[in-house]
C-alpha positions as CSV (number, residue, x, y, z in Angstrom):
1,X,65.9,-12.6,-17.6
2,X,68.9,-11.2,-19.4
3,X,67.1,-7.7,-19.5
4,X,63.7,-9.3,-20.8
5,X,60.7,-10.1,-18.6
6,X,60.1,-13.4,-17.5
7,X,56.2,-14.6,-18.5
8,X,53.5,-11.9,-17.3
9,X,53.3,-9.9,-13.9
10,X,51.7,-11.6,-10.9
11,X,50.3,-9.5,-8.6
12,X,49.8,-11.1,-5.2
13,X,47.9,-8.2,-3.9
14,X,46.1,-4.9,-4.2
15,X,46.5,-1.4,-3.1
16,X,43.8,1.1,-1.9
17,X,45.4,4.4,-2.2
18,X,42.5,6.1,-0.9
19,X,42.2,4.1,2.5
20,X,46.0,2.6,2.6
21,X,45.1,-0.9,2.9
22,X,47.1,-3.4,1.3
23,X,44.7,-6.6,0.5
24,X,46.7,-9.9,-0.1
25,X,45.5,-11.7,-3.2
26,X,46.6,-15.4,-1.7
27,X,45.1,-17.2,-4.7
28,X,47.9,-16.6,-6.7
29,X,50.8,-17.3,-4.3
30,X,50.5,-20.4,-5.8
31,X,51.0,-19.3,-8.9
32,X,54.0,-17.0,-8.0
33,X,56.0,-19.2,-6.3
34,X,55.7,-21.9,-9.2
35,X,57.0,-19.2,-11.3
36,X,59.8,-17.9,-9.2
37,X,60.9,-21.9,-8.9
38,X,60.4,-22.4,-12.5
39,X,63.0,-19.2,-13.0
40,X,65.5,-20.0,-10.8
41,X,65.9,-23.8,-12.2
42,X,65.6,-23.2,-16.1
43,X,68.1,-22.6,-18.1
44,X,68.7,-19.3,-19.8
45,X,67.2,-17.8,-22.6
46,X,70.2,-17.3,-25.3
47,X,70.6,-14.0,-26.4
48,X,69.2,-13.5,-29.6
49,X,69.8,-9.9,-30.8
50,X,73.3,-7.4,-30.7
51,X,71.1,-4.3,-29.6
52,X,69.9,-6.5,-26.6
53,X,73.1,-7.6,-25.3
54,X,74.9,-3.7,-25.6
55,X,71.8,-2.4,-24.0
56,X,73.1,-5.2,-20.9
57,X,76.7,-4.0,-21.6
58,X,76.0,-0.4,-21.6
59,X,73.7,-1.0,-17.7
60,X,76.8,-3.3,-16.7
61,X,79.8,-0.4,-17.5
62,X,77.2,2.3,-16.0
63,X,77.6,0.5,-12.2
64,X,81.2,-0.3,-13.0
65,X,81.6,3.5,-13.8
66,X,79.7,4.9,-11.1
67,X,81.4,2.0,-8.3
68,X,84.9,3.2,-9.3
69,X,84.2,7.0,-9.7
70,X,82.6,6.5,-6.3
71,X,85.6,4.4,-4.5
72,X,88.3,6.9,-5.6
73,X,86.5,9.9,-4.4
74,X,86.4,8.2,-0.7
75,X,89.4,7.5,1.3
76,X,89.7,3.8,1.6
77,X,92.6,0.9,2.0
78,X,90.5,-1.0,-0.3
79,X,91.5,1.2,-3.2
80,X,94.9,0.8,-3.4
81,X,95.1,-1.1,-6.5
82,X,92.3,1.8,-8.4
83,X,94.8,4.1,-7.4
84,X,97.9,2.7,-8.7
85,X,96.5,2.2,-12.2
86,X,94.9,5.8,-12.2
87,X,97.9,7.4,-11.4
88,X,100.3,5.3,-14.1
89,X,97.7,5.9,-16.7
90,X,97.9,9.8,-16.0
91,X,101.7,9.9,-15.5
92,X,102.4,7.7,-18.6
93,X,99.4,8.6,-20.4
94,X,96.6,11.3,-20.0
95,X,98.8,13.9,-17.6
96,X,95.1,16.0,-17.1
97,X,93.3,12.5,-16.5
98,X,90.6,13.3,-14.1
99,X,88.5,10.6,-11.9
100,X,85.7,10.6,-14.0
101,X,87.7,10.0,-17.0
102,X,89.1,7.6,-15.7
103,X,86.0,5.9,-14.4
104,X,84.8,6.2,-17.7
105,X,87.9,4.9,-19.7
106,X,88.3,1.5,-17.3
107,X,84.3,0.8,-17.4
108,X,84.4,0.9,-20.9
109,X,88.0,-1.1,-21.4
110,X,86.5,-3.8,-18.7
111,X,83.2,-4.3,-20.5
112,X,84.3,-4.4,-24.1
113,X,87.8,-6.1,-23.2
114,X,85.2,-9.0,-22.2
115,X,83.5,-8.8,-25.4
116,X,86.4,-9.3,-27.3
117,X,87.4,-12.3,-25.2
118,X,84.0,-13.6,-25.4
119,X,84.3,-13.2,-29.5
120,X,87.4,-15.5,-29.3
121,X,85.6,-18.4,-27.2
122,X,84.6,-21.7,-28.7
123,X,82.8,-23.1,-25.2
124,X,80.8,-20.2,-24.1
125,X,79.4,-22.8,-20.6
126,X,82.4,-21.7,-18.7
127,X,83.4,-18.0,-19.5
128,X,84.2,-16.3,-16.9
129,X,87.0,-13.1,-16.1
130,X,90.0,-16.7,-15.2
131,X,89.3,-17.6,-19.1
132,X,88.9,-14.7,-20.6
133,X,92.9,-13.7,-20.0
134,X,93.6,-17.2,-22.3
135,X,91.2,-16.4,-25.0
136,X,92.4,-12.9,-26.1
137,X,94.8,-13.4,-28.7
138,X,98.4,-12.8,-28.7
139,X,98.1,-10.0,-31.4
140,X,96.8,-7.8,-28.2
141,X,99.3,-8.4,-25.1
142,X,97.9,-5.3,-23.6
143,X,94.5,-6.6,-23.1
144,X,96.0,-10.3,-22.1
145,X,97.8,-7.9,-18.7
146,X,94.7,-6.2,-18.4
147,X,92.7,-9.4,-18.0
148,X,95.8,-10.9,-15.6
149,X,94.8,-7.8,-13.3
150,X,90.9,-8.4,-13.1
151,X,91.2,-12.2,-12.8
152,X,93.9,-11.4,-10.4
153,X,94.3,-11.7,-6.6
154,X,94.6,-7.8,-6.3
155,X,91.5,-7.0,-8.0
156,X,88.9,-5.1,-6.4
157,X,85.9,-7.6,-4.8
158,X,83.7,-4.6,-4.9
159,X,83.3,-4.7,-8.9
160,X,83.9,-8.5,-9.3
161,X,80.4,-9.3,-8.8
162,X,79.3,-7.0,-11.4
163,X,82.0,-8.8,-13.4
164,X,80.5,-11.8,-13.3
165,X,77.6,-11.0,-13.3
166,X,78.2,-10.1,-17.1
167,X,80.1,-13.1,-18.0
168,X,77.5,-15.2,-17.3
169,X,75.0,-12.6,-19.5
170,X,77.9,-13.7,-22.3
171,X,77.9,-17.4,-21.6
172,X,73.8,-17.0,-23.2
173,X,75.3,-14.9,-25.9
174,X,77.0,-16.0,-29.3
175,X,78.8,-12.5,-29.8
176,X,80.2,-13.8,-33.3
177,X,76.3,-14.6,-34.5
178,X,75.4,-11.4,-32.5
179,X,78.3,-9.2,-34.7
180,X,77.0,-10.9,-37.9
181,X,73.8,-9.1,-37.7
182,X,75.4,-5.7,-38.2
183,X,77.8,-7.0,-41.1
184,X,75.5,-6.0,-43.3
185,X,76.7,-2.3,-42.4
186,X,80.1,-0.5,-43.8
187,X,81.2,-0.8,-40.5
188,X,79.5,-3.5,-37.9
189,X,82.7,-3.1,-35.0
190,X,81.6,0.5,-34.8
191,X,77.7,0.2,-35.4
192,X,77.9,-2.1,-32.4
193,X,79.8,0.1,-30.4
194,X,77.6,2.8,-31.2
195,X,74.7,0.6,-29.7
196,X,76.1,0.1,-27.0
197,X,77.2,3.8,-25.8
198,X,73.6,4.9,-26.4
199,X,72.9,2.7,-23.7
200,X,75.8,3.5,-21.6
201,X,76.3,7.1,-22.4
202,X,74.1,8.9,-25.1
203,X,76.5,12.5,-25.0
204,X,79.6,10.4,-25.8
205,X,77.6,8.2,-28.3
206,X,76.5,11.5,-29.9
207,X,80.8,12.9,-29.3
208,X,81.9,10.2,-31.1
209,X,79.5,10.6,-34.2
210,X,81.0,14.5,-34.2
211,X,85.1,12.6,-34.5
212,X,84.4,9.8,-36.4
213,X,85.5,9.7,-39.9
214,X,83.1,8.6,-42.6
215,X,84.1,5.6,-44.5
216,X,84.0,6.6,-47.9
217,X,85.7,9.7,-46.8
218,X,88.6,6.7,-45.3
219,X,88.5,4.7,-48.4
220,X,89.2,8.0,-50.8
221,X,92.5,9.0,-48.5
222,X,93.9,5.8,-48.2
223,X,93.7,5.3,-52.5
224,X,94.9,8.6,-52.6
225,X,97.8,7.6,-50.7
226,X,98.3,4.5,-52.6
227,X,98.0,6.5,-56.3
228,X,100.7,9.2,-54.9
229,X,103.2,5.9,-53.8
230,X,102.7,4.3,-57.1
231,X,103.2,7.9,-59.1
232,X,105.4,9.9,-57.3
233,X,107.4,7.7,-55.4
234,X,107.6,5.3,-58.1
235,X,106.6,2.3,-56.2
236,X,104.3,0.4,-59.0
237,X,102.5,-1.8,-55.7
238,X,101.6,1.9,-53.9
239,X,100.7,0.5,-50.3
240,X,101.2,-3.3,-50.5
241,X,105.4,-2.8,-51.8
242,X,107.9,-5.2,-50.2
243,X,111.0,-3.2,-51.1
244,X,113.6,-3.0,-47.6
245,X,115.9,-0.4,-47.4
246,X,119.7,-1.0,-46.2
247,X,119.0,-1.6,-42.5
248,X,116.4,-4.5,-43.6
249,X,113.2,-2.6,-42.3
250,X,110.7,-2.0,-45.0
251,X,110.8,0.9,-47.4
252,X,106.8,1.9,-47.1
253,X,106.3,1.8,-43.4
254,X,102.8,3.4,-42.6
255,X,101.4,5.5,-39.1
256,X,98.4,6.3,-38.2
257,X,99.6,8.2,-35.2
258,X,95.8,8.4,-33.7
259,X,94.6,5.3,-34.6
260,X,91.2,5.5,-32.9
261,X,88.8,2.2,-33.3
262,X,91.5,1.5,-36.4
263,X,89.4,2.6,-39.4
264,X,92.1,3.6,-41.7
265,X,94.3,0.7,-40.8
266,X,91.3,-1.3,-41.9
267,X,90.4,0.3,-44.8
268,X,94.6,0.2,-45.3
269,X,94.6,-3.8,-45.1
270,X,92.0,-4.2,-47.3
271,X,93.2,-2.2,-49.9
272,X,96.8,-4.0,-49.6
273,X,94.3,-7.7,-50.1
274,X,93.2,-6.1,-53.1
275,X,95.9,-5.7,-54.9
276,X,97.4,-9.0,-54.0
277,X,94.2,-10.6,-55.1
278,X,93.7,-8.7,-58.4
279,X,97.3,-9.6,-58.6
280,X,96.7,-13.3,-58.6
281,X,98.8,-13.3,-55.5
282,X,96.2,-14.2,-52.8
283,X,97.5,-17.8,-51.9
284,X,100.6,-16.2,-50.2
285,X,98.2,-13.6,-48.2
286,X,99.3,-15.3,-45.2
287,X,102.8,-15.5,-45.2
288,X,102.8,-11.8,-46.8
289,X,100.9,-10.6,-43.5
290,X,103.4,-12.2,-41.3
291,X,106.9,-11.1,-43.4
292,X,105.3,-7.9,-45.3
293,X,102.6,-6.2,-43.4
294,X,102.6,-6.9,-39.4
295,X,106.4,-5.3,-39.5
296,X,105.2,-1.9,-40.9
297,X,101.7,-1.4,-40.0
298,X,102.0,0.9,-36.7
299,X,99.2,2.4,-34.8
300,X,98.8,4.9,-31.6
301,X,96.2,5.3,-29.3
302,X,95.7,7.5,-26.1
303,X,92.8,6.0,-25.1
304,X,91.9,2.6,-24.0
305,X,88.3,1.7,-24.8
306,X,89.2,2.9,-28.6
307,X,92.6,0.9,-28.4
308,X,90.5,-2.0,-27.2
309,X,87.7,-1.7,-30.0
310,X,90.7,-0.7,-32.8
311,X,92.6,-4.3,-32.0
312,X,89.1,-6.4,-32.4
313,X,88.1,-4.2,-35.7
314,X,91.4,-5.1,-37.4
315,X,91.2,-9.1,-35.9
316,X,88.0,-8.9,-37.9
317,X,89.4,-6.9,-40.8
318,X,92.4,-9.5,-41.3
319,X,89.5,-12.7,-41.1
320,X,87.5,-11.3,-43.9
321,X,91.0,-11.5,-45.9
322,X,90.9,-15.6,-44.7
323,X,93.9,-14.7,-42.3
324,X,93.1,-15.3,-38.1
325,X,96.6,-16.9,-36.5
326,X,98.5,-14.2,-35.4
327,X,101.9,-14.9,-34.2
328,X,102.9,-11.6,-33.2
329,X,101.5,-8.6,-32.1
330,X,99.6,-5.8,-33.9
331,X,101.7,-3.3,-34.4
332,X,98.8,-0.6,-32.4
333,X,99.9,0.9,-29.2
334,X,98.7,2.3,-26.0
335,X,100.8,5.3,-25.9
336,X,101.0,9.6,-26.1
337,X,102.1,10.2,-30.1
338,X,102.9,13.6,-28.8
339,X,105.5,12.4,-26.0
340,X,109.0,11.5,-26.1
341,X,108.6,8.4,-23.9
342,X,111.9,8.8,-21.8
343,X,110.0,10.8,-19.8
344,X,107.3,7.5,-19.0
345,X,110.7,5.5,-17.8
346,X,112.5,4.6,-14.8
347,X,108.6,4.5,-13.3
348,X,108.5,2.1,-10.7
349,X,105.6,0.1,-12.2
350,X,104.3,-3.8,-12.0
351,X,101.4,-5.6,-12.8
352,X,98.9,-4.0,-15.1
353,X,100.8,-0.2,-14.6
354,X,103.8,-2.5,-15.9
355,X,102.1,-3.1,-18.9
356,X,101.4,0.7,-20.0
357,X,104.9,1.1,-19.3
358,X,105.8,-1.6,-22.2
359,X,103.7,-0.5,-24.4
360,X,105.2,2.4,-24.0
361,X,108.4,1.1,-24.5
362,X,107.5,-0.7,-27.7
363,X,105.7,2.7,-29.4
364,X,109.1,4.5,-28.1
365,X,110.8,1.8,-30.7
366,X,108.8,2.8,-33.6
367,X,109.3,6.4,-32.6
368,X,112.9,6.4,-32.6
369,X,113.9,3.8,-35.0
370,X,111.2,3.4,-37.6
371,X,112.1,5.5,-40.6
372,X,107.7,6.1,-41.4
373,X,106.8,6.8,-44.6
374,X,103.4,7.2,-44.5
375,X,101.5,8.9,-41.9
376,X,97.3,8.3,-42.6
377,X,94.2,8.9,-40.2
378,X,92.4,11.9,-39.4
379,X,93.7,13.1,-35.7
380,X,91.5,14.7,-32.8
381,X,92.1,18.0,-33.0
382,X,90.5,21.2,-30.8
383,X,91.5,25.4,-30.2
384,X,93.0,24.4,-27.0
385,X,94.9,21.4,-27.2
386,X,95.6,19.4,-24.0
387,X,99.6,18.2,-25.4
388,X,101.3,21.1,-23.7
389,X,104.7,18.8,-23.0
390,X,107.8,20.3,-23.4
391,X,108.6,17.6,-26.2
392,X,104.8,18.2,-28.7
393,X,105.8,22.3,-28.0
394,X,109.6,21.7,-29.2
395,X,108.0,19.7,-31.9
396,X,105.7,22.8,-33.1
397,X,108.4,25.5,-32.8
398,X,110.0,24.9,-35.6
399,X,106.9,25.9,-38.0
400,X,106.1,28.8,-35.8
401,X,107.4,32.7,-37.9
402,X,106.9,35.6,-38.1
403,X,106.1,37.9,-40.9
404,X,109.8,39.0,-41.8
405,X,110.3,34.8,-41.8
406,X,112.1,35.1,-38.1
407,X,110.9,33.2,-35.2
C-alpha cells in the first residue's frame, strides 16, 4: 500500500523445484483472504515521509513516460491530441524536440504539475486531475491550461488511469508537512526534486547536479549585483529601488533570461525582503510586491518541468516573506530567450497548444518593450549550441571580428 508492504507474506503453497509439484497450503487461505478483505476495506495509510512519496512520483512519471513515448511511435487515431501538443511545443519551443524528450518533458510537467496543485489543497479527500485545474494559483496561468487539457474531454484515456491512480496516492499525502521535512536544507524545492528524479531518472538526476548552481555561489552574484546598483548606478536601495522612468515602467527591471527551477529570482526576492525589513519597512511588503516587484521581476524558461518547479519555488520563496495572495501573474515564462517570437505567431493553435502560444506572446512583451536593466542567472551553455535561428545568429554577429577589427 502506497509503495509499502501490507503486514507479512502469506504463502498459500509450496514449490518443489526438483519434482515440479506445486503443494497447496489450504490452511492459510483463511488467513489470506481475511487479509486481502481487510486491505481492500481499510482506509489508507497516510504518507508519512517526502522520499516515500517521490519514490511513487518518480514509478508514476516512468509509465507516463514510457505510455506516451510508446503511443507516438505507433500510428494511431487515438493520438491526435499527443500529437498536436508535440508539434506546438517543437514549432514554438524546442525546434530539435525529439519523442523522447518530449515524453520525458510532459511526464515530468504531469506529475509535478499535480504536486504543486496538491501543495495548494486544503481538502485533500477529493483531489483528483477536475480540482486540481482550481487549486493552482493564478500566479501560474500556464499550469491552470495545462490542467484544463488533462481534466479535459480530449485527454488521452490511456494515461488517465495512471493519473488517477496518483491523485489518490496524494489524497494520503500532506505535501506541505511532506516539503517541511527538507526545509531544513538551503534549498528543499530542489532537494525534493532531486528525490524524486533518482527515482524516475538517476542520469538526469546526476545532469542536473552537473547545471545546477550552488547557492552560496547564487547568493554572492545577486549581492554583487545589488552593491554595483547602489555604487555605480547610484541607486542607494540597489535591487529593491522604486524609481520609474518617463514611460511609468520601473527604472531597475531585472531578467534572468534562463530561469531554470528560479534560484536566482529567489535568492533575488529575498534579498529585496531584506532590505525592506532592515529598513523598518516590512509592514508594506505586500503592497510593495504587488506595485514594486511583480511588474519587473521577469523570468524565461525553455523547459516545462523546470518552469513548473521554478513557479512553486518562488510561491514558496514569496510565503517565507509572509506574502501568498497573488493577484497577478509571475512574471516567468514558457518561451525561447533566443527567438524573436513573430516567428511563433499566426500558428493556428487552441486549447493547451493555445496556451504556449500566449505565453509566448506575453515573453514577446517583455522582449520588445521592457527596457531590462539587470540580466542575473547562470545560462545552460555547451560547444555546440542547439539556438541556430536566424534571429540568436543575427544576435551574435555583431561581436564576431577579426583580427584587423573587421567582420
Amino acid at each position: 500500500r502506497n509503495g509499502l508492504p501490507y503486514e507479512e507474506p502469506i504463502k498459500i503453497a509450496s514449490y518443489d523445484l526438483k519434482n515440479r509439484i506445486i503443494t497447496p497450503l489450504s490452511q492459510n487461505y483463511e488467513h489470506a483472504a481475511k487479509t486481502l478483505l481487510d486491505f481492500t476495506q481499510s482506509q489508507k495509510e497516510p504518507i508519512k515521509s517526502g522520499k516515500h512519496l517521490s519514490k511513487i512520483m518518480g514509478g508514476k512519471a516512468q509509465r507516463i513516460r514510457d505510455n506516451i513515448r510508446h503511443f507516438l511511435l505507433s500510428d494511431s487515431a487515438q493520438n491526435k491530441e499527443l500529437v498536436h501538443i508535440y508539434n506546438a511545443i517543437k514549432k514554438m519551443l524546442v525546434h530539435d524536440l525529439t519523442i523522447d524528450t518530449f515524453s520525458d518533458m510532459y511526464a515530468q510537467t504531469l506529475v509535478y504539475g499535480l504536486f504543486v496543485a496538491r501543495y495548494y489543497d486544503d481538502s485533500p479527500d477529493t483531489f483528483s486531475r477536475q480540482e486540481a485545474r482550481d487549486l493552482v494559483p493564478a500566479s501560474n496561468p500556464f499550469l491552470q491550461h495545462f490542467f484544463d487539457h488533462i481534466s479535459g474531454p480530449n485527454f488521452d484515456k490511456r494515461l488517465s488511469y495512471i493519473v488517477d491512480e496518483l491523485c489518490l496516492v496524494f489524497q494520503h499525502a500532506d505535501t506541505k508537512k511532506l516539503i517541511e521535512e527538507y526545509m531544513g536544507d538551503a534549498d528543499p524545492v530542489i532537494h525534493f526534486y532531486e528525490d524524486f528524479l533518482k527515482e524516475y531518472d538517476p542520469a538526469l538526476r546526476k545532469k542536473m547536479g552537473a547545471y545546477y548552481t550552488p547557492l552560496p555561489v547564487v547568493k554572492f552574484i545577486i549581492r554583487s549585483v545589488d552593491y554595483i546598483l547602489q555604487k555605480e548606478f547610484n541607486l542607494p536601495n540597489g535591487l529593491a529601488d522604486t524609481s520609474k522612468l518617463p514611460n511609468n515602467k520601473h527604472r531597475v527591471q531585472i531578467l534572468d533570461p534562463a530561469v531554470g527551477t528560479g534560484t536566482f529570482i529567489s535568492a533575488t526576492i529575498r534579498t529585496i525582503y531584506e532590505r525592506l525589513k532592515k529598513q523598518g519597512q516590512d509592514g508594506r511588503w505586500p503592497s510593495y510586491v504587488h506595485n514594486d516587484l511583480l511588474p519587473r521581476l521577469h523570468g524565461f524558461e525553455l523547459m516545462m518541468a523546470p518552469y513548473t518547479i521554478a513557479h512553486l519555488k518562488l510561491s514558496l520563496a514569496f510565503k517565507k516573506t509572509g506574502f501568498w495572495k497573488f493577484h497577478r501573474r509571475l512574471g516567468i515564462y514558457l518561451t525561447n530567450s533566443l527567438e524573436k517570437s513573430e516567428a511563433q505567431q499566426n500558428l493556428l493553435s487552441f486549447g493547451f497548444a493555445e496556451s504556449i502560444a500566449g505565453e509566448a506572446r506575453e515573453a514577446d512583451k517583455i522582449k520588445r518593450e521592457t527596457p531590462i536593466m539587470v540580466v542575473i542567472g547562470n545560462p545552460p551553455y555547451s560547444g555546440e549550441s542547439s539556438n541556430k535561428g536566424e534571429y540568436a545568429r543575427r544576435l551574435i554577429d555583431k561581436y564576431k571580428f577579426e583580427g584587423d577589427g573587421l567582420s
